[in-house]
FILUMGU-730085 format. One record per residue (C-alpha): x, z, y; residue in three letters; residue number from 1. Coordinates in steps of 0.001 Angstrom, whole numbers, padded with zeros to 6 digits, m for minus. Last residue first. Layout:
       u       w       v residuo num
       X       Z       Y     Ala NUM
...
END
This chain:
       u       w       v residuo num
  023379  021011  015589     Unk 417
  020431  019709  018261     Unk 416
  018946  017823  015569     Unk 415
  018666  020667  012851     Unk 414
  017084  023359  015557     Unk 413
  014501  020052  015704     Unk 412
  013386  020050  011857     Unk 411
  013584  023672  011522     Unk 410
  010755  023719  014479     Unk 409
  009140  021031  013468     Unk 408
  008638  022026  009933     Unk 407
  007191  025320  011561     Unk 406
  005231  023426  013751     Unk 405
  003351  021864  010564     Unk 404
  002477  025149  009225     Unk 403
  001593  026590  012302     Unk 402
 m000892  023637  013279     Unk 401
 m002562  023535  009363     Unk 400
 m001647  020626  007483     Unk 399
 m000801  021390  004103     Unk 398
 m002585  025720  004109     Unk 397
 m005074  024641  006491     Unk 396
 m006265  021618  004876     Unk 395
 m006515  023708  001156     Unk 394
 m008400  026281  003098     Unk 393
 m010756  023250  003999     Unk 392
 m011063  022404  000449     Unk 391
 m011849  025541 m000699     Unk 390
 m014642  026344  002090     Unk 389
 m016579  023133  000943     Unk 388
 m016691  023543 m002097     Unk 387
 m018561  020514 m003658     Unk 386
 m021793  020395 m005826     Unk 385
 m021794  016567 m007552     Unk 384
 m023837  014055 m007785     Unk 383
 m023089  012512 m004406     Unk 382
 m019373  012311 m005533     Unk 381
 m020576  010290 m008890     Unk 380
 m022479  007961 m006573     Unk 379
 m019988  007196 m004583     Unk 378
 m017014  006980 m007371     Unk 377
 m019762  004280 m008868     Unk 376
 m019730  002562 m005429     Unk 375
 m015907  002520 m005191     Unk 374
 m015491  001616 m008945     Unk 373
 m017231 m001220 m008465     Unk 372
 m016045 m002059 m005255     Unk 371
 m011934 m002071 m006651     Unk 370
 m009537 m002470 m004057     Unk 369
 m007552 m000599 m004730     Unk 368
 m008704  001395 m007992     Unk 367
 m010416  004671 m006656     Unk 366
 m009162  007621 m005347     Unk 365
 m012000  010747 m005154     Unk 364
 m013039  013622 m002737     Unk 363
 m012080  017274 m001847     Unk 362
 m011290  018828 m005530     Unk 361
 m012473  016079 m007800     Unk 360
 m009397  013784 m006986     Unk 359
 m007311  015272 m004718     Unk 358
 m007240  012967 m001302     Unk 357
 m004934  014067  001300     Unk 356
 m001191  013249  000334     Unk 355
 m002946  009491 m001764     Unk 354
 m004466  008781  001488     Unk 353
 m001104  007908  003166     Unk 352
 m000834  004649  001116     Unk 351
 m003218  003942 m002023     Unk 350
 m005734  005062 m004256     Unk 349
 m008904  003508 m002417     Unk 348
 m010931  006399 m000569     Unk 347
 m013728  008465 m001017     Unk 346
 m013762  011596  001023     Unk 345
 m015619  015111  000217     Unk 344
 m017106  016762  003714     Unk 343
 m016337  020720  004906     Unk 342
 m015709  019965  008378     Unk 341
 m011736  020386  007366     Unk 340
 m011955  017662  004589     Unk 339
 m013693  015795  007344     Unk 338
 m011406  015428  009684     Unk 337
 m008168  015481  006980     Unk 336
 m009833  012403  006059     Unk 335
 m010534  010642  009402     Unk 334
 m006919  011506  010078     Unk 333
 m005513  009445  006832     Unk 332
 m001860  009031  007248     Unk 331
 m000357  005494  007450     Unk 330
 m003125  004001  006005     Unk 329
 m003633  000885  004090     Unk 328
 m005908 m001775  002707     Unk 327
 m008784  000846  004426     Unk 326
 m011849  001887  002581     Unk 325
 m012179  005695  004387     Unk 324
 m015876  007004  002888     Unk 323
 m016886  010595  004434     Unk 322
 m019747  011873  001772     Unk 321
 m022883  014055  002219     Unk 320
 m022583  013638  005875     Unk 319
 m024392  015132  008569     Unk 318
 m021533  017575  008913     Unk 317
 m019277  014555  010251     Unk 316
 m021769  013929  012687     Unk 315
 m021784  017067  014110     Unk 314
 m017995  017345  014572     Unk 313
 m017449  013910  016129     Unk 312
 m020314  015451  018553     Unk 311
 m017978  018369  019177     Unk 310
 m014899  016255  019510     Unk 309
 m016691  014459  022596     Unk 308
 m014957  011156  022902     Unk 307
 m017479  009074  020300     Unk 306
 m017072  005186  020007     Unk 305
 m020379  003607  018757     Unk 304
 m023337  004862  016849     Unk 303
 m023725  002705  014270     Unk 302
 m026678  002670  011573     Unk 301
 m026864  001252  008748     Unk 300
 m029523  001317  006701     Unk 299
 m029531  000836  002636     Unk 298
 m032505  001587  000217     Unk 297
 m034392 m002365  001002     Unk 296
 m030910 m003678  001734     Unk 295
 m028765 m004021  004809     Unk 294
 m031313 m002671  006969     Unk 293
 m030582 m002802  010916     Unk 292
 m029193  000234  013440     Unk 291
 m026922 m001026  016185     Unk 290
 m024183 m000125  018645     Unk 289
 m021338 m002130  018797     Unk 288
 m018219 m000389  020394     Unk 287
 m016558  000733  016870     Unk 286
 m015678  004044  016388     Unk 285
 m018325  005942  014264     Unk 284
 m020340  004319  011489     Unk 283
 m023138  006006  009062     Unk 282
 m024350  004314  006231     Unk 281
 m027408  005742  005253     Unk 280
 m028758  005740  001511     Unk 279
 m032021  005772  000655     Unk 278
 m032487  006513 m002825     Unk 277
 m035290  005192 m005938     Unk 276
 m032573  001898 m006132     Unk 275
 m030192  004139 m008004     Unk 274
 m027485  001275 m009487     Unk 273
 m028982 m001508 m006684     Unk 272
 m028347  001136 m003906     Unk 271
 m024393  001912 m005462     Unk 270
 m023587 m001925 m005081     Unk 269
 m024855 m001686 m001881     Unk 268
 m022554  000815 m000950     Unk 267
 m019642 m000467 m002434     Unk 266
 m020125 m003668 m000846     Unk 265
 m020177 m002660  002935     Unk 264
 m017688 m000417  001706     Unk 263
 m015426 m003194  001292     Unk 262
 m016456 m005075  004431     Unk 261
 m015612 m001906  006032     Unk 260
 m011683 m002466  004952     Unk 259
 m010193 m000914  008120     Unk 258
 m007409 m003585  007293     Unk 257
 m009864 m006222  008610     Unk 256
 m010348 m004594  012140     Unk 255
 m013359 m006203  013248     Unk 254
 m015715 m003709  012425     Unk 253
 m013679 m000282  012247     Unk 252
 m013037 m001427  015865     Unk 251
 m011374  002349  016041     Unk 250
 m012366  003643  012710     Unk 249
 m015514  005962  010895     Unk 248
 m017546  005676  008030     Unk 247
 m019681  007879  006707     Unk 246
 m022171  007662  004009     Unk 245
 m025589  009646  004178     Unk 244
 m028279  010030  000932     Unk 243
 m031240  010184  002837     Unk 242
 m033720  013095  002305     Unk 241
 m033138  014239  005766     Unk 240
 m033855  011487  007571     Unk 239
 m031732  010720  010183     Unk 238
 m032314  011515  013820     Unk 237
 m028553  012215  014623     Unk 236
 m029485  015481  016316     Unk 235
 m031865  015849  012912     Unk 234
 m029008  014882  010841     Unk 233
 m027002  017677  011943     Unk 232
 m029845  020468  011797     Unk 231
 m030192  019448  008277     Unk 230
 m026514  019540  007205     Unk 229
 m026197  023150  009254     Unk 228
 m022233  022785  010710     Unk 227
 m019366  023960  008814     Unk 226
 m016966  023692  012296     Unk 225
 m013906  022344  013250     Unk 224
 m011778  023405  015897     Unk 223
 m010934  025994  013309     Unk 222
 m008746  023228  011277     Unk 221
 m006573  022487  013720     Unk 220
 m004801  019520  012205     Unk 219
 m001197  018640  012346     Unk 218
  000434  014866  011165     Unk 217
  001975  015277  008441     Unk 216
  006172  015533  008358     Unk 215
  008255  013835  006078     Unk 214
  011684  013025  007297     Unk 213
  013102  009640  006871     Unk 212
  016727  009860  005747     Unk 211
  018158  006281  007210     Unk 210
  020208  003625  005470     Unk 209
  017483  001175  004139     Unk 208
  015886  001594  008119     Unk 207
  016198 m002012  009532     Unk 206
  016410 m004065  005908     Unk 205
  012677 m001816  005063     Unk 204
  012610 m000768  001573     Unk 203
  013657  003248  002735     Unk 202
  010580  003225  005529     Unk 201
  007991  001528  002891     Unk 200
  009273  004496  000639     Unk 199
  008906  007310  003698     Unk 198
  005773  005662  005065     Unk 197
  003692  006170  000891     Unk 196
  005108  009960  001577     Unk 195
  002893  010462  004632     Unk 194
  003497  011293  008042     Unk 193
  006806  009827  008509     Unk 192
  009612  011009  010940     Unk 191
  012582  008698  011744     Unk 190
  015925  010196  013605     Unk 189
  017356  007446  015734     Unk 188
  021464  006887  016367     Unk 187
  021666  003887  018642     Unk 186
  023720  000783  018741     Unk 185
  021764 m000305  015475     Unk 184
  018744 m000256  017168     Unk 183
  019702 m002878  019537     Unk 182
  020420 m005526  017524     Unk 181
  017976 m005435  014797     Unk 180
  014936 m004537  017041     Unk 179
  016541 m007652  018626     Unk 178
  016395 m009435  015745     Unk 177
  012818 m008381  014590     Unk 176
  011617 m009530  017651     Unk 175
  012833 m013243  017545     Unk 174
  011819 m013191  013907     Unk 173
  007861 m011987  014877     Unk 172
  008278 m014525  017418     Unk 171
  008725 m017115  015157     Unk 170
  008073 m019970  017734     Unk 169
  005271 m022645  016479     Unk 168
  003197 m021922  013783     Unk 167
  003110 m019297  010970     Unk 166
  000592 m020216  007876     Unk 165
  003611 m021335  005745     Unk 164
  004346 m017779  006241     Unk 163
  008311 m017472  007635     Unk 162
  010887 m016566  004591     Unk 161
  013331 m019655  005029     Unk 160
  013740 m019343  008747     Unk 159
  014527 m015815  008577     Unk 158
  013345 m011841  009155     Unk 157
  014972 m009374  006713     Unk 156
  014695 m009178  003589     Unk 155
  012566 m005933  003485     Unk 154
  010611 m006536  006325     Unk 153
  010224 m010177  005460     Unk 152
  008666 m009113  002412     Unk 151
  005454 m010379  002831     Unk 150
  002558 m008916  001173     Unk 149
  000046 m010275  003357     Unk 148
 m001557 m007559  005834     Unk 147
  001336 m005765  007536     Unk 146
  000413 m003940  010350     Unk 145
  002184 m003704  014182     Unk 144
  003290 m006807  014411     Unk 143
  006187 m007904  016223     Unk 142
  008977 m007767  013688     Unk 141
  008542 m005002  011293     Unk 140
  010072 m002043  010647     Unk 139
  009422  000188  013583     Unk 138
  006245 m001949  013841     Unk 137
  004943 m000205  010672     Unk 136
  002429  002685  012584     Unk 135
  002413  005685  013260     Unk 134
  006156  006077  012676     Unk 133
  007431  009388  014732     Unk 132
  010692  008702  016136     Unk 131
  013120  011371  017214     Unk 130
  015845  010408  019057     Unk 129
  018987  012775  020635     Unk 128
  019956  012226  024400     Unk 127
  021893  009109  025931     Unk 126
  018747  006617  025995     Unk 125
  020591  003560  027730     Unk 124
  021265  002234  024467     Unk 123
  017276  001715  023762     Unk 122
  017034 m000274  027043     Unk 121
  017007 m003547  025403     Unk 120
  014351 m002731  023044     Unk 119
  011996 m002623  026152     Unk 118
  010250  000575  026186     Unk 117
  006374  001105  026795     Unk 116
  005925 m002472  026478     Unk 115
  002470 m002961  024855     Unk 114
  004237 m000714  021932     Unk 113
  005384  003214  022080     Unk 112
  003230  004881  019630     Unk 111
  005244  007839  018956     Unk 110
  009245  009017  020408     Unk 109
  010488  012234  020660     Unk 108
  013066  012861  023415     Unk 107
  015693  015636  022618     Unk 106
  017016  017963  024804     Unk 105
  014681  017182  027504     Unk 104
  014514  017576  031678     Unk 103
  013383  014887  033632     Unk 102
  014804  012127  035856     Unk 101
  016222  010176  032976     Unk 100
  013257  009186  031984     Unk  99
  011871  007805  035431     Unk  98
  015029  005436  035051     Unk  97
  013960  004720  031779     Unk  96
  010308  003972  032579     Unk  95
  011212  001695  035502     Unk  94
  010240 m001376  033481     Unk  93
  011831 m004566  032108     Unk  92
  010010 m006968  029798     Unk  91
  010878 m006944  026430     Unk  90
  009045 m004528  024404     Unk  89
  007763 m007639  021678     Unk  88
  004488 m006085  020629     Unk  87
  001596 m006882  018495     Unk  86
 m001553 m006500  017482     Unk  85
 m002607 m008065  013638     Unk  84
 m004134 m011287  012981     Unk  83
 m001539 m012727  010598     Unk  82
 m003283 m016261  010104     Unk  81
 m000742 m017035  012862     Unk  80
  000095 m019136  015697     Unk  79
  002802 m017993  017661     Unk  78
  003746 m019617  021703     Unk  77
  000345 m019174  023484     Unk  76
 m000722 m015389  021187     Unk  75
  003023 m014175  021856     Unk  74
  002956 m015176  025614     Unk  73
 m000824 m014092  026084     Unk  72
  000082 m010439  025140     Unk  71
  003188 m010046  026783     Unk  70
  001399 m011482  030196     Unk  69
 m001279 m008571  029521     Unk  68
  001364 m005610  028903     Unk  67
  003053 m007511  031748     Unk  66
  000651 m007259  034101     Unk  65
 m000988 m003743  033442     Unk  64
  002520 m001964  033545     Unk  63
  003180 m003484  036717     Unk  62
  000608 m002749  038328     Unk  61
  000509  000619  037790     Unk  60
  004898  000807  038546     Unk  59
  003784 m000933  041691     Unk  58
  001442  001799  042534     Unk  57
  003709  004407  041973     Unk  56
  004744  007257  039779     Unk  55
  003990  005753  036329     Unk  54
  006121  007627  033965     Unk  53
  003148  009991  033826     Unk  52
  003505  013513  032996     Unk  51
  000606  014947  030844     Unk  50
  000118  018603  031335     Unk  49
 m003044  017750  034078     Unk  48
 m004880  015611  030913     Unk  47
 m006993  012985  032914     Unk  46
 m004254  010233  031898     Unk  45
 m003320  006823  033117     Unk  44
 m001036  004881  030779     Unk  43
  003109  005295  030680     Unk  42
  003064  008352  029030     Unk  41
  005316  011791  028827     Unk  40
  004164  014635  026613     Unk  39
  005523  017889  026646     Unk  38
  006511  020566  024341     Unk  37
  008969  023828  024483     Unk  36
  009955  024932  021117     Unk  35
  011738  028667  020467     Unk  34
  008468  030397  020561     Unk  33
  006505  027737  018365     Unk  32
  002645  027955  018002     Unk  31
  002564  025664  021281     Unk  30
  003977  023111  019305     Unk  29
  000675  022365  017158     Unk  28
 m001105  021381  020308     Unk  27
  002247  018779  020678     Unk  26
  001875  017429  016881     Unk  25
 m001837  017744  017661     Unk  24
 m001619  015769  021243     Unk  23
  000539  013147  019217     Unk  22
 m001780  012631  016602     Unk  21
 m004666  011527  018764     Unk  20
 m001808  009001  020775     Unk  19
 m001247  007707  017190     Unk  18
 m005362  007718  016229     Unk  17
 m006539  005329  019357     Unk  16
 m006247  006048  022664     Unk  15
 m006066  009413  024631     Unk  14
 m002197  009925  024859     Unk  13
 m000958  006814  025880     Unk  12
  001888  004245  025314     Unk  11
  003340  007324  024177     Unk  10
  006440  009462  024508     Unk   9
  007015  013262  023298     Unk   8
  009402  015561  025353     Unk   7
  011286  018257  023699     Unk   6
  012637  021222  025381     Unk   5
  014905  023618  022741     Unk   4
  014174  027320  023876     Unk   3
  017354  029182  024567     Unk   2
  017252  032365  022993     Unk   1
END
């Protein structure tokens, strides 16, 4: 039987939680006999599988100069309350060329902004798409994240809908319409990793006509350990009496849809309620290292970005509770993370979390974006006996790698008919 070749494409594959979820989706892969699995990026990689559209120098420089000139251009020419990252794709790059040098049946697309395609070379792709949304830029103009509740997306992008807080060019608009343009010229197969994607997907003007398909992103579940609590937090040099929150996100401190300022609240709402504990609030992912007191029960402690799964690992097992407070999330990876170390979530009832997150089973919703409830859902979770091995059987059986490569696998052989 001839095996179908797929070849996923990234801005990278070792930054940030899209490029994480493509390695899995590709990990996953390997479980499939009739599915053969690369990954193609335009960033530097130490992974030897990874093949680099980046064959010369030139095509290096290049890719760091206009990712950067891109960047200044949209923040010289837009000014926005709407702090989120952004791409426009349009400045020209060997990447297709080096594309259609290799071997695929079907190219499968993920994180692909700071100009890993232009949107003018989407008609020159003459195999079959697949497009993994990691994000809402599919949808959107140039942003990436949608923090107002705009509905340009669904609308469509005009003169007469542009934020009263949007200065100078619209190049969200000027985006939008070429995303418009070109898009329609090709045919594009969407895949969503949570059911909350597949409705925002459906509302959008761009994709109101397409069939998302609903595929989580894979997890391999026994890469992850039940690690000793107390040996954990003694690595981590916490006490062990401490009642120990978790909190983990790429620039979790900065980035506003992250929500920490939320939990920030929660947690100190929850110290005043049982003032006799000490709770620790644990952060992962953000560059700033520090450890200060945020009340006379409440330390936080950050330990910065971590790259060694294993450590990820221990520090997730220190944990009585894994807290994710984001506005929105596409998916949830920090939560299936934990789930599988063993570790109940809190989260706000909304977006991707709501396909991980069963109330009093492997964590709790609360009210977006309610602090109260968040801090008493805290305390309530820390009160209670949880099991771990349950829940991470429960991980396995929704988002295990040979469950999800099955979907693949019937999802692909239905491309290529």
């Amino acid at each position: 039987m001839k095996r179908i070749k797929v070849l996923h494409l990234g801005y990278s594959d070792n930054y940030g939680g899209a490029s994480i979820a493509m390695n899995r989706i590709n990990d996953a892969l390997s479980f499939s006999e009739s599915i053969d699995s690369k990954i193609a990026t335009i960033t530097h990689s130490t992974k030897q599988d990874t093949i680099s559209l980046n064959v010369t120098y030139f095509d290096k420089l290049w890719t760091y100069i206009r990712v950067r000139i891109a960047y200044k251009l949209v923040g010289y020419f837009q000014k926005t309350s709407n702090k989120s990252g952004r791409s426009i794709n349009f400045f020209p790059s060997t990447v297709i060329r080096r594309l259609g040098k290799l071997e695929f049946d079907i190219l499968h697309l993920h994180w692909i902004g700071n100009e890993t395609i232009r949107l003018e070379d989407f008609p020159k792709i003459k195999k079959p798409i697949v497009w993994t949304f990691h994000d809402k830029w599919a949808m959107l103009g140039s942003e990436h994240t949608q923090i107002d509740e705009s509905n340009r997306f669904i609308e469509g992008y005009s003169k007469s809908n542009k934020p009263i807080s949007t200065r100078g060019i619209d190049i969200d608009k000027w985006t939008w319409e070429r995303k418009k343009k070109f898009f329609s010229t090709v045919k594009i197969q969407p895949v969503v990793v949570s059911s909350w994607l597949s409705e925002e997907t459906k509302r959008s003007f761009l994709w109101k006509n397409s069939s998302p398909e609903i595929i989580p992103n894979p997890i391999k579940v026994n890469s992850w350990e039940l690690l000793n609590k107390e040996e954990s937090r003694v690595v981590l040099n916490i006490p062990e009496t401490n009642k120990v929150v978790v909190f983990g996100a790429v620039n979790g401190f900065t980035d506003q849809l992250k929500g920490y300022d939320n939990l920030e609240k929660a947690i100190l709402y929850a110290g005043k309620l049982q003032i006799r504990e000490k709770f620790t609030l644990l952060v992962f992912g953000d560059s700033s290292l520090k450890k200060i007191s945020l009340a006379e029960n409440v330390e936080l402690m950050s330990i910065g970005k971590i790259d060694d799964l294993s450590f990820l690992n221990r520090v997730y097992c220190a944990a009585d509770l894994v807290v994710v407070p984001s506005y929105f999330e596409t998916f949830g990876q920090v939560a299936v993370e934990a789930i599988s170390c063993g570790v109940p979530v809190i989260a706000f009832k909304t977006s991707g979390l709501i396909d991980i997150i069963i109330d009093n089973f492997n964590g709790f919703l609360c009210k977006p974006f309610c602090i109260k409830d968040m801090g008493e859902k805290i305390l309530f979770a820390l009160s209670l006996n949880w099991n771990s091995e349950a829940m991470r059987n429960n991980i396995e059986e929704r988002f295990g790698y040979e469950h999800i490569a099955k979907k693949y696998e019937s999802f692909y052989k239905e491309i290529m008919q």
